[in-house]
C-alpha positions, 0 to 999 in steps of 0.5 A: 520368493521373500525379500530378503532372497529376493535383494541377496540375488539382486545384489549380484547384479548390481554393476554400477560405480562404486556400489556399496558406497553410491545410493545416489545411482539407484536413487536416480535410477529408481526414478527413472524405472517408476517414470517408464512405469507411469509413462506406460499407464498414462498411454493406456489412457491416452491410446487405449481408453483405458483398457490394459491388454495382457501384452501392457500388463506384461511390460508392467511386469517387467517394468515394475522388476525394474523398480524392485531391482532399484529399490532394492539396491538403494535399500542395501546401499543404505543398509536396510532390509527389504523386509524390515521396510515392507513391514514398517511400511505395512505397520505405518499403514495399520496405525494410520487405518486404526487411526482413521488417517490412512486418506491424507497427505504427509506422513505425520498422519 
């Protein structure tokens, strides 16, 4: 699936207040979904050594469609494009890698 079908079908889904005029709903609700992300990792390494079992690797999965959904309606609520975001960003990250910055903090690299 590309981006562009990927956030068209998304947006069906999208049933929270005044959608198409709230990028602060997805904002709040992208944070929430990368914290269950980064909560599930943090346990491997506390409970299972670091090891990831394919049942965790499955609700990653899962968790990570959550974070996409998010993304995608913040995207739509600011009118971009999930693939002209994909680009820029991949485009970023060339110039910064041709530039020998692509290690570093902030994004004026």
């Amino acid at each position: 699936m590309d981006f562009h079908t990927y956030q068209e079908r998304s947006r069906a889904t999208a049933c929270y207040p005044d959608a198409g005029a709230n990028p602060i709903y997805p904002t709040l609700g992208l944070c929430g979904e990368a914290g269950e992300v980064a909560d599930k990792v943090k346990k491997v390494l506390r409970d299972q050594g670091g090891e990831f079992s394919a049942e965790l690797i499955a609700a990653l999965q899962l968790e990570l469609g959550d974070v996409l959904w998010y993304v995608a309606q913040l995207a739509t609520e600011l009118g971009l494009e999930l693939d002209q975001v994909a680009q820029a960003n991949l485009d970023k990250l060339a110039s910064r890698s041709a530039r020998n910055v692509i290690s570093g903090s902030g994004d004026s690299r």
